[in-house]
N, CA and C atoms as an extended XYZ file, in Angstrom:
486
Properties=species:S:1:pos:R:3:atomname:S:1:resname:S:1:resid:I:1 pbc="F F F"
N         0.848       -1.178        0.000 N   UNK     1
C         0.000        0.000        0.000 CA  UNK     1
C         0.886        1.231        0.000 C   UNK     1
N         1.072        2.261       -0.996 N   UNK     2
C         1.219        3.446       -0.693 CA  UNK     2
C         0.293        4.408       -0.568 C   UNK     2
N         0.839        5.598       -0.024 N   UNK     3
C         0.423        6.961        0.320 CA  UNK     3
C         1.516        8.100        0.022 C   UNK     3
N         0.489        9.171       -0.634 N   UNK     4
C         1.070       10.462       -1.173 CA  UNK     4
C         0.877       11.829       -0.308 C   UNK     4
N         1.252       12.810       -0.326 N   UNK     5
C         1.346       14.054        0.192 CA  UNK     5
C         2.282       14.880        0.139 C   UNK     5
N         1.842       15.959        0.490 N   UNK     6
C         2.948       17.070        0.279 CA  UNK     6
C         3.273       17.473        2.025 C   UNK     6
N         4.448       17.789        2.283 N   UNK     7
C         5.098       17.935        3.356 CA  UNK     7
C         5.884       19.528        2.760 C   UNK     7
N         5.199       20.768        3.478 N   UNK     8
C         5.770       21.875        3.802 CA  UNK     8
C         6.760       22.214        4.941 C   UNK     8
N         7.783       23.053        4.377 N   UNK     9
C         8.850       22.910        5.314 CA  UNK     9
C         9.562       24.406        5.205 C   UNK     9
N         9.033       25.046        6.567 N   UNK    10
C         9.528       26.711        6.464 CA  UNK    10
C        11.186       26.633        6.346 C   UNK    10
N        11.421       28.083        6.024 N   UNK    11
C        12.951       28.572        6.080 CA  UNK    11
C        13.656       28.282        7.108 C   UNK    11
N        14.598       27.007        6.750 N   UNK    12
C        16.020       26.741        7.938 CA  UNK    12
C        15.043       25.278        8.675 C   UNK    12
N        13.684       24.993        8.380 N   UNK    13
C        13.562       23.682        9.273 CA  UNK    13
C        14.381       22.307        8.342 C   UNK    13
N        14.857       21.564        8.464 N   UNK    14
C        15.194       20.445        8.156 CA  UNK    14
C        14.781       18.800        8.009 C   UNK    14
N        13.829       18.876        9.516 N   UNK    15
C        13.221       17.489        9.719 CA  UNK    15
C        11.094       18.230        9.455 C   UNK    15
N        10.692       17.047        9.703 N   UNK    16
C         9.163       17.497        9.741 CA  UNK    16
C         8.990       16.134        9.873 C   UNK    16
N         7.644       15.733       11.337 N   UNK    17
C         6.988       14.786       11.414 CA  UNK    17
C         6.278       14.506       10.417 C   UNK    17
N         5.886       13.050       10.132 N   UNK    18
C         4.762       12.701        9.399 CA  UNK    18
C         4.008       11.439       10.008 C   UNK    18
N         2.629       11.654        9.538 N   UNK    19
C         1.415       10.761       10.270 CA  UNK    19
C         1.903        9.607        9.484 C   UNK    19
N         1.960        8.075        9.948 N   UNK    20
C         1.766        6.761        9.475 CA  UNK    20
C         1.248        5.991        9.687 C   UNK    20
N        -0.757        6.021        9.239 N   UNK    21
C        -1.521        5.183        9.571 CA  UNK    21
C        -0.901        4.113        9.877 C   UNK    21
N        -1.199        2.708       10.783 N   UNK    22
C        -0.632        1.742       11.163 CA  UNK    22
C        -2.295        1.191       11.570 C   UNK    22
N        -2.546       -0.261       10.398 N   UNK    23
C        -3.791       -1.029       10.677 CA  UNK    23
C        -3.159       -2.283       12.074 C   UNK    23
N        -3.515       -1.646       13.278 N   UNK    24
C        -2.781       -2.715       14.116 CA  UNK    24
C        -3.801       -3.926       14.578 C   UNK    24
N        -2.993       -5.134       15.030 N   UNK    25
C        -4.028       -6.298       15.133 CA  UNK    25
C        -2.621       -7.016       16.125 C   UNK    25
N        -3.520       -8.400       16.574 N   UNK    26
C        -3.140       -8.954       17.550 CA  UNK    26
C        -2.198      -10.305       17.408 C   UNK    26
N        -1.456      -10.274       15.911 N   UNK    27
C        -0.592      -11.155       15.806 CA  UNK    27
C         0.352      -11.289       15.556 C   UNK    27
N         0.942      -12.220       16.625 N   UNK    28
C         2.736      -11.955       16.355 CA  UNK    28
C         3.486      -12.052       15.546 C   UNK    28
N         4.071      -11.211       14.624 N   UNK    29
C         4.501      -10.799       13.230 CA  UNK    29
C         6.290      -10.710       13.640 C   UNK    29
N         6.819      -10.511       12.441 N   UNK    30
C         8.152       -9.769       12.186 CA  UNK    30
C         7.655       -8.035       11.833 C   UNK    30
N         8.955       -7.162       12.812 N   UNK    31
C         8.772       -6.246       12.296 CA  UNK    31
C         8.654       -5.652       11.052 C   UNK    31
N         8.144       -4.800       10.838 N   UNK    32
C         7.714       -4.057        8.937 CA  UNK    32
C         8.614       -3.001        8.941 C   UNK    32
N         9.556       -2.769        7.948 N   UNK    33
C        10.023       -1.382        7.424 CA  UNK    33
C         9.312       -1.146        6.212 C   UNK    33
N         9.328        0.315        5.836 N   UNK    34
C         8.659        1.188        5.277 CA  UNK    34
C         9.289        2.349        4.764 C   UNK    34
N         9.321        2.665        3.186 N   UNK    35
C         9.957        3.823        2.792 CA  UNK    35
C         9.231        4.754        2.872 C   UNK    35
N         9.936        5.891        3.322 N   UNK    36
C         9.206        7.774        2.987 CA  UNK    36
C        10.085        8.296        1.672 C   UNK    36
N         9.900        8.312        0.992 N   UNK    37
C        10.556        9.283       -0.403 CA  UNK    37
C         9.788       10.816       -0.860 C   UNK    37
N        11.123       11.510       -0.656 N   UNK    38
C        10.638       12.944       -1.131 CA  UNK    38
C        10.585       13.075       -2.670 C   UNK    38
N         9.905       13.663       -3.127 N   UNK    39
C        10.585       14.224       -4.792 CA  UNK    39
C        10.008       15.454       -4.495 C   UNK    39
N         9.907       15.626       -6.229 N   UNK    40
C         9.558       17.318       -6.682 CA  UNK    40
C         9.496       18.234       -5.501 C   UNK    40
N        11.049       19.010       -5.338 N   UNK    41
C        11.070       19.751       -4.155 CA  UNK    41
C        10.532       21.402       -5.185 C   UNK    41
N         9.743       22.149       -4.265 N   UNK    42
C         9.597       23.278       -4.882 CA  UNK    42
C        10.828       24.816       -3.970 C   UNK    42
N        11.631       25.071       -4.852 N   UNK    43
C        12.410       26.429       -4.087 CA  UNK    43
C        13.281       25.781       -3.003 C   UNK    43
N        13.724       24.277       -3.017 N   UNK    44
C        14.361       23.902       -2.706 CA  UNK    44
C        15.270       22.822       -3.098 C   UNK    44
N        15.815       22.256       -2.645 N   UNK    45
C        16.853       20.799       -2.865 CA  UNK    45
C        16.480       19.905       -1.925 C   UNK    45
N        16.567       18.540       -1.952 N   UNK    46
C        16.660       17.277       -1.386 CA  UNK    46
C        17.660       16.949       -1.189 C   UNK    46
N        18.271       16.636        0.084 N   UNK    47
C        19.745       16.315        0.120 CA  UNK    47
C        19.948       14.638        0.511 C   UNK    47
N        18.909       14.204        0.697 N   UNK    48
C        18.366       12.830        1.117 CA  UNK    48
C        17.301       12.645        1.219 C   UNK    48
N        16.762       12.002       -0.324 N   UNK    49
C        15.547       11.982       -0.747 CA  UNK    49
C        14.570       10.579       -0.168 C   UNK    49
N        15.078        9.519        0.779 N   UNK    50
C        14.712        8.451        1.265 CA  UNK    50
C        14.749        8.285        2.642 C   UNK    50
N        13.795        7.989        3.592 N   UNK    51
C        14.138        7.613        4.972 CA  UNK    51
C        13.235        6.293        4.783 C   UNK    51
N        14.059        5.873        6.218 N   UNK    52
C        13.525        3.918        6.562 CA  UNK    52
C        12.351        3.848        7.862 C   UNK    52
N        11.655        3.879        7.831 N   UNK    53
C        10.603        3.657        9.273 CA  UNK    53
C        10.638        1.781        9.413 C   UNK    53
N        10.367        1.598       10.605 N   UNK    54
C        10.181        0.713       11.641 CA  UNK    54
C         8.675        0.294       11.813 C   UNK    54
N         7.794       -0.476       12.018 N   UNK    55
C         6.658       -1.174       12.504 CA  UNK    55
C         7.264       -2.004       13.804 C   UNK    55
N         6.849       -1.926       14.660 N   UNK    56
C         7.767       -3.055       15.519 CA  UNK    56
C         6.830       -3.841       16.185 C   UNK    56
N         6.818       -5.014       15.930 N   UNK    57
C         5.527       -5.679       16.587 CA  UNK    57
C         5.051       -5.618       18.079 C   UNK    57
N         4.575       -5.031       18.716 N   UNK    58
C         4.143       -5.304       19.837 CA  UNK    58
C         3.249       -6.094       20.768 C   UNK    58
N         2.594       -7.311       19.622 N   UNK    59
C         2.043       -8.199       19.857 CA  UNK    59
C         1.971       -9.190       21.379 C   UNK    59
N         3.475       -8.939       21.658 N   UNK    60
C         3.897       -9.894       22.979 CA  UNK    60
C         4.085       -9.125       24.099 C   UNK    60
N         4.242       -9.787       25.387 N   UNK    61
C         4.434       -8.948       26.441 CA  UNK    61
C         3.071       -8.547       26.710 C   UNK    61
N         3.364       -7.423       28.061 N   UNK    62
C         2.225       -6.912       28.871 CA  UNK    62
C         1.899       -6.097       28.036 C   UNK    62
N         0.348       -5.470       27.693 N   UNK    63
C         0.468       -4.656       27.485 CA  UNK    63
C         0.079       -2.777       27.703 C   UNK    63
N         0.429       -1.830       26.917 N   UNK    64
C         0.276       -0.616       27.658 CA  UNK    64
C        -0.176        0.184       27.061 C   UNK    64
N        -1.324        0.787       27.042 N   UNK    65
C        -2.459        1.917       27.235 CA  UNK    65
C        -1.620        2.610       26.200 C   UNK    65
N        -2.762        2.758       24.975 N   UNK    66
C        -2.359        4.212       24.288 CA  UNK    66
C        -2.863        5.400       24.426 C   UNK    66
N        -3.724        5.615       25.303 N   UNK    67
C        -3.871        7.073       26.100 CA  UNK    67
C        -4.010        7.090       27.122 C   UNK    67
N        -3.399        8.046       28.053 N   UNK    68
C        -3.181        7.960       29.871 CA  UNK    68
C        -4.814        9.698       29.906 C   UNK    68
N        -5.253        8.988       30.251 N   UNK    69
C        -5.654       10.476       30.681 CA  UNK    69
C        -5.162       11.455       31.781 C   UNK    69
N        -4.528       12.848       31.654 N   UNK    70
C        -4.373       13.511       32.906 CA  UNK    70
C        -4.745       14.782       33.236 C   UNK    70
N        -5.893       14.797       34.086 N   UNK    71
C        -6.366       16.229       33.795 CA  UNK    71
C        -7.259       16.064       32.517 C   UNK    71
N        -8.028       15.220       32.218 N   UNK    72
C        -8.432       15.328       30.857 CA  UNK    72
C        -7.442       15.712       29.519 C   UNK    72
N        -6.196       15.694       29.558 N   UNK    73
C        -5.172       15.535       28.651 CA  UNK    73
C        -4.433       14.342       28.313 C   UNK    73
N        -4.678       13.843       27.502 N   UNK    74
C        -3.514       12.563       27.642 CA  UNK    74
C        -2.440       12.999       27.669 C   UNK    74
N        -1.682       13.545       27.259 N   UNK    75
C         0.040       14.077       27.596 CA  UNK    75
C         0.318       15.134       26.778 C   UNK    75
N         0.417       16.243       27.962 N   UNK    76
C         0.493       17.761       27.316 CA  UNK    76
C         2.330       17.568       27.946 C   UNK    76
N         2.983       17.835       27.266 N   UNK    77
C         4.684       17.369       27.682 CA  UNK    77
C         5.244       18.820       27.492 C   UNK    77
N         4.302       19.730       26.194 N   UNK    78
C         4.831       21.437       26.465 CA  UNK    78
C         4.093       22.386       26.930 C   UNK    78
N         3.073       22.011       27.934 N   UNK    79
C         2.203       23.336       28.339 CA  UNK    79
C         1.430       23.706       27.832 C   UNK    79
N         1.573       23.799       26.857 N   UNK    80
C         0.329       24.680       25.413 CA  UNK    80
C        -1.149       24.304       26.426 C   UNK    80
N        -1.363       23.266       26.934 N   UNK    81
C        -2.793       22.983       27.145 CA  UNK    81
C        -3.337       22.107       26.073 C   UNK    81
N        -2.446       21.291       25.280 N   UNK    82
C        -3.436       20.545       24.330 CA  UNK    82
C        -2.110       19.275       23.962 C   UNK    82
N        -2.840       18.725       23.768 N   UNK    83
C        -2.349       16.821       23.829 CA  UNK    83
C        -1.033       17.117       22.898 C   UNK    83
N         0.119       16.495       23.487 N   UNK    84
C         1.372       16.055       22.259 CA  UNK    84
C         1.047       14.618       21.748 C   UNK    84
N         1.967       14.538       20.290 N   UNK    85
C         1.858       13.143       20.205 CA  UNK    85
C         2.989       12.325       20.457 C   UNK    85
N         3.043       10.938       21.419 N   UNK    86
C         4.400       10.923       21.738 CA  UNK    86
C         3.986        9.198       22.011 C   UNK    86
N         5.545        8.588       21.820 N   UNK    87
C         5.936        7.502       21.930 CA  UNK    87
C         6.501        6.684       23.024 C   UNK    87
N         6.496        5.728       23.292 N   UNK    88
C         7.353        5.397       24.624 CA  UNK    88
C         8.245        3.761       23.600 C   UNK    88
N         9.601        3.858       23.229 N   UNK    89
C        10.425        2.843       22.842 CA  UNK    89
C        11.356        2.450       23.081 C   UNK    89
N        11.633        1.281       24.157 N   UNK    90
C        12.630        0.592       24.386 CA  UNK    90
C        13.877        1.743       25.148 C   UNK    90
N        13.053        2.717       26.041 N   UNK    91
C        13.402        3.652       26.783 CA  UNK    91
C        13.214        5.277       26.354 C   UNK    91
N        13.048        5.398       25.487 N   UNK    92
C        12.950        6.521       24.401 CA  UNK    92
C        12.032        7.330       24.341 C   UNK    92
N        11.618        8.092       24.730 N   UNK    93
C        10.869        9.144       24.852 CA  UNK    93
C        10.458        9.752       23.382 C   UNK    93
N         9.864        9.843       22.201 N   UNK    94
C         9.325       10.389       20.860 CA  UNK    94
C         8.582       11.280       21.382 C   UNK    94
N         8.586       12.492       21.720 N   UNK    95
C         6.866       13.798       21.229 CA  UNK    95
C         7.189       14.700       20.284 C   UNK    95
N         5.706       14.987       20.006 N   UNK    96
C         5.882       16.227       18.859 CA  UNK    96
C         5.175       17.457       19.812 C   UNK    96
N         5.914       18.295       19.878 N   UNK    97
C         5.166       19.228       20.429 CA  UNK    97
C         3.764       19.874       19.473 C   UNK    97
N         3.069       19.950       20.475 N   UNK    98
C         2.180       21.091       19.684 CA  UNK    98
C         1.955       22.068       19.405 C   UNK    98
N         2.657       23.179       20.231 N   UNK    99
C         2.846       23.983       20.493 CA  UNK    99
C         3.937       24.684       19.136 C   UNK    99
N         4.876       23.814       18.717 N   UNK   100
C         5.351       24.400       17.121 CA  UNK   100
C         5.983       23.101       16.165 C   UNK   100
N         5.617       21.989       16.402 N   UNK   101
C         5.568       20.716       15.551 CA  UNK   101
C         7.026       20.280       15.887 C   UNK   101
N         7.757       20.522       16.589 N   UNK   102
C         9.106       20.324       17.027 CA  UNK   102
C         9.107       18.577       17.576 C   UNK   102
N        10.104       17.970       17.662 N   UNK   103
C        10.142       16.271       17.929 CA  UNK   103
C        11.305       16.966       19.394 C   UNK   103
N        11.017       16.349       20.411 N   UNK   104
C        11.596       16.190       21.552 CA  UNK   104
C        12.357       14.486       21.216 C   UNK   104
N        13.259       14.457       21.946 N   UNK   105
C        13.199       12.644       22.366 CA  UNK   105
C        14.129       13.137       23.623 C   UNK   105
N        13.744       12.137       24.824 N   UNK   106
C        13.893       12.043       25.550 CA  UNK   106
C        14.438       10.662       26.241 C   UNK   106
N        15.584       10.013       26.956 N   UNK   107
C        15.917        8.621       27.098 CA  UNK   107
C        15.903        8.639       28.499 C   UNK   107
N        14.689        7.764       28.596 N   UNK   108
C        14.334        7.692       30.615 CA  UNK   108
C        13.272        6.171       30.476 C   UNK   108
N        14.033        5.404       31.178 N   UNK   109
C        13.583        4.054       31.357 CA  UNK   109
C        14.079        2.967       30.509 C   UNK   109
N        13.893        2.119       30.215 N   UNK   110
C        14.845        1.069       29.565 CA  UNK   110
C        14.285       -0.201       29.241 C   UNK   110
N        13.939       -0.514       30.860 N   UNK   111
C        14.348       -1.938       31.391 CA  UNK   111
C        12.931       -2.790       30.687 C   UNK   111
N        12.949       -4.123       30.320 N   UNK   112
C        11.961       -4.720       29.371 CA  UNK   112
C        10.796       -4.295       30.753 C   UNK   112
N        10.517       -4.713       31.631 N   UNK   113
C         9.361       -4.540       32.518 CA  UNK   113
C         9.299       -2.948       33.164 C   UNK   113
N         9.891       -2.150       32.047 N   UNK   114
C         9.138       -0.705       32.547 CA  UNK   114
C         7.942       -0.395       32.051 C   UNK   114
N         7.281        0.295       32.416 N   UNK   115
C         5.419        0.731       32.219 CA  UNK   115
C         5.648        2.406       32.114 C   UNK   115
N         5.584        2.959       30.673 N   UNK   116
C         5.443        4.059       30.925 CA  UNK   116
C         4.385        5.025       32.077 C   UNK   116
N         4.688        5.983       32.581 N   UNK   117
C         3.216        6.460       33.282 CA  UNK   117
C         3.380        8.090       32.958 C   UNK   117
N         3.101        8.851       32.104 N   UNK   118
C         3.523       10.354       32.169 CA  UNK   118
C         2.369       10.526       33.097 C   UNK   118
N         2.384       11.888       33.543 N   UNK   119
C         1.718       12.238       34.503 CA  UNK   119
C         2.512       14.035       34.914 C   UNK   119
N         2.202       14.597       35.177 N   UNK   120
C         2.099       15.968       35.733 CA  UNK   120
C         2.976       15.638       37.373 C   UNK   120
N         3.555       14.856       37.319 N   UNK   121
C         3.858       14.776       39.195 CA  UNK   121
C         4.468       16.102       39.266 C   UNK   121
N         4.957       17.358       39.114 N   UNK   122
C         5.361       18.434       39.579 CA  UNK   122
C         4.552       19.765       39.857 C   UNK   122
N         3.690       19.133       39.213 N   UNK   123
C         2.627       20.632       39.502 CA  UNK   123
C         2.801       21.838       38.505 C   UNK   123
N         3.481       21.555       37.486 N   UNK   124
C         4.184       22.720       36.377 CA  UNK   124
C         3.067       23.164       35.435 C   UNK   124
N         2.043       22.293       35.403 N   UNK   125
C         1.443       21.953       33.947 CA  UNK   125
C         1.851       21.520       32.423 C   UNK   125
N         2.734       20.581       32.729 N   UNK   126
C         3.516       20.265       31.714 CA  UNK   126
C         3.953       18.416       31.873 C   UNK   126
N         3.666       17.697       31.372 N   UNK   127
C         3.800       16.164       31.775 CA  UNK   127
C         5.261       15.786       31.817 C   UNK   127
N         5.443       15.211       32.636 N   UNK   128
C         6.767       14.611       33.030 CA  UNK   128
C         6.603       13.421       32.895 C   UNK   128
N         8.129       12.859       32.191 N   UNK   129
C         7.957       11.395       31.219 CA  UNK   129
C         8.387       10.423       33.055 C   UNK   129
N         7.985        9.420       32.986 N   UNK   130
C         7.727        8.882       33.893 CA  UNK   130
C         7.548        7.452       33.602 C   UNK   130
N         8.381        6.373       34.416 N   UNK   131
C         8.310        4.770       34.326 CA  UNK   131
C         7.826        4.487       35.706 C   UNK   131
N         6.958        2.766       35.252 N   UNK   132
C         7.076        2.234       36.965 CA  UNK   132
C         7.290        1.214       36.557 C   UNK   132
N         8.002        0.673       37.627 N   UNK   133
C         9.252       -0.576       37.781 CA  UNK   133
C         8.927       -1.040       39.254 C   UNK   133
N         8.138       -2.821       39.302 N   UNK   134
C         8.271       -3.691       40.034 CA  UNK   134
C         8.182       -2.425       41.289 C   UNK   134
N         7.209       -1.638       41.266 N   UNK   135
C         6.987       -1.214       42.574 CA  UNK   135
C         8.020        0.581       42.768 C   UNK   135
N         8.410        0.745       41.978 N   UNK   136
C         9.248        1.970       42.089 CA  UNK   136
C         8.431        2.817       41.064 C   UNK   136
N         8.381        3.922       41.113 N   UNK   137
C         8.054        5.051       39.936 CA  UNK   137
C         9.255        5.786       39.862 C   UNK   137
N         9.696        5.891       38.715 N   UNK   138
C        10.755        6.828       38.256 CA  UNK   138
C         9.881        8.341       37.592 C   UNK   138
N        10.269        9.500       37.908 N   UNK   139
C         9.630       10.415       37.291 CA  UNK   139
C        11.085       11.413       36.805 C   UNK   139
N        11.091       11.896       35.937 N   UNK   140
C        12.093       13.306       35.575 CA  UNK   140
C        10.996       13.914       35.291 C   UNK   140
N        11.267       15.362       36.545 N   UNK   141
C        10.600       16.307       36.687 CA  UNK   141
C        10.535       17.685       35.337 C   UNK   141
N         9.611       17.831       34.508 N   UNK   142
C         9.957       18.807       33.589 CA  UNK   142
C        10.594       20.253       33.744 C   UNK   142
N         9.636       20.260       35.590 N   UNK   143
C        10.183       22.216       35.711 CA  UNK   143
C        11.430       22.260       36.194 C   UNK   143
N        12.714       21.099       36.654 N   UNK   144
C        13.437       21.121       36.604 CA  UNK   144
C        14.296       20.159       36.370 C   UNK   144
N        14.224       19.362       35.604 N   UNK   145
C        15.231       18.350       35.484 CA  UNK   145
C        15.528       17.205       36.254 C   UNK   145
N        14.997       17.689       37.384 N   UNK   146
C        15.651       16.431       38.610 CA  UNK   146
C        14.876       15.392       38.763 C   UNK   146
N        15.387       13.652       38.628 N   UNK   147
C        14.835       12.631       38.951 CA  UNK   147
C        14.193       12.280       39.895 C   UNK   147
N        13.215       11.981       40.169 N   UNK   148
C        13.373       11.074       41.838 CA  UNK   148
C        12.556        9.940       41.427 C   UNK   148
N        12.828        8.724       42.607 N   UNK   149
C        12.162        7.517       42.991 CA  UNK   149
C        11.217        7.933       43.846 C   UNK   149
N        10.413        6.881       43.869 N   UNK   150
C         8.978        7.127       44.837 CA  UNK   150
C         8.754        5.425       44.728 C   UNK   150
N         8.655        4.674       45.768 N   UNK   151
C         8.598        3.624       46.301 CA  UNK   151
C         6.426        3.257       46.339 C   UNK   151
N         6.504        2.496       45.686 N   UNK   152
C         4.202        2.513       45.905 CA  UNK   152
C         4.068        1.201       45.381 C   UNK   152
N         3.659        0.433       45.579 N   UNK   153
C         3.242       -0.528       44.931 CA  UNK   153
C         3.859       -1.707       45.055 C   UNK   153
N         3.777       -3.001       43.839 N   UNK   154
C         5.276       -3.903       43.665 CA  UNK   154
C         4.536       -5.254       43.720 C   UNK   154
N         3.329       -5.676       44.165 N   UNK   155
C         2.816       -6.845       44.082 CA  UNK   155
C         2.750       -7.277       42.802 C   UNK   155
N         2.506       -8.661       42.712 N   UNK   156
C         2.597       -8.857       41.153 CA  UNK   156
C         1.488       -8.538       40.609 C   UNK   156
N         0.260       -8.399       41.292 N   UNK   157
C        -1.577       -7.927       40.556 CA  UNK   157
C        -1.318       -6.545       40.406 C   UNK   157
N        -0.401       -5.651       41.031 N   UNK   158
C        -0.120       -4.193       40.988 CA  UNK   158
C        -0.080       -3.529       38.989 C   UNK   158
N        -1.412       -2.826       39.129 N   UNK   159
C        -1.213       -2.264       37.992 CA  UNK   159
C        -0.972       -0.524       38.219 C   UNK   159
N         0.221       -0.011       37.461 N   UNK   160
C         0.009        1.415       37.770 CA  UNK   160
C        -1.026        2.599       37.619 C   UNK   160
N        -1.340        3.162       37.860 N   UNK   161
C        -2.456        4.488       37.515 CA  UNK   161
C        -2.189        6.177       37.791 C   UNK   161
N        -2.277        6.734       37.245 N   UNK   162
C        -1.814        7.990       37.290 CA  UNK   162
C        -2.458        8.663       37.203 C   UNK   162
């Protein structure tokens, strides 16, 4: 299956997100790669007209919520007051801000049995990327940077909530 579009790109930006429908289902596959190809640039040049995307099956394992609600936001990560779109991979933090289409990535958590949880724990209005681990919550605080542990939970029926 392909798909076409035009991708605008102001003076001096370089990268630009793009949407990639994904028909997901419940069987355990090999991952899918996928080409993006630019052409017909207008008032500009292509300096690398091909990128490679990833499908990665997530079929196996526990699994984890594609929207957290907080505050009636699922994950506002820049303030604006309105939802980012963002990823949680193999520790990796993906958002797009909304606020001016910008890609953050962020590397906080890792471990195969982390559970993302963003959540607001600082009071900033701004979501802080956040794991829980076998009974620990890891949070990095957005309004300043600083980590902490917070000890809650840890039974094995223990599901997190935020």
């Amino acid at each position: 299956m392909s798909n076409s579009g035009i991708v605008t790109f102001n003076p001096g930006e370089t990268s630009k997100p793009i949407t990639v429908v994904v028909i997901g289902d419940t069987v355990a596959e090999a991952n899918e790669t996928f080409s993006v190809n630019l052409t017909n640039p207008i008032n500009a040049t292509i300096a690398d007209g091909q990128g490679v995307g990833t499908i990665v099956n997530d079929d196996s394992g526990n699994p984890i919520p594609t929207t957290r609600l907080i505050n009636d936001v699922a994950a506002d990560f820049d303030g604006d007051g309105k939802n980012d779109i963002a990823v949680y991979r193999d520790g990796n933090w993906f958002i797009i801000r909304s606020s001016d289409g910008g890609v953050t990535s962020v590397g906080w958590g890792g471990l195969a049995q982390d559970i993302p949880v963003p959540g607001d724990y600082d009071g900033d209005g701004r979501t802080d990327v956040a794991v829980y681990r076998d009974g620990v919550w890891f949070v990095l605080q957005s309004s300043n940077g600083v980590s902490t542990a917070v000890v809650w939970g840890g039974l094995a029926q223990d599901v997190p909530l935020n």
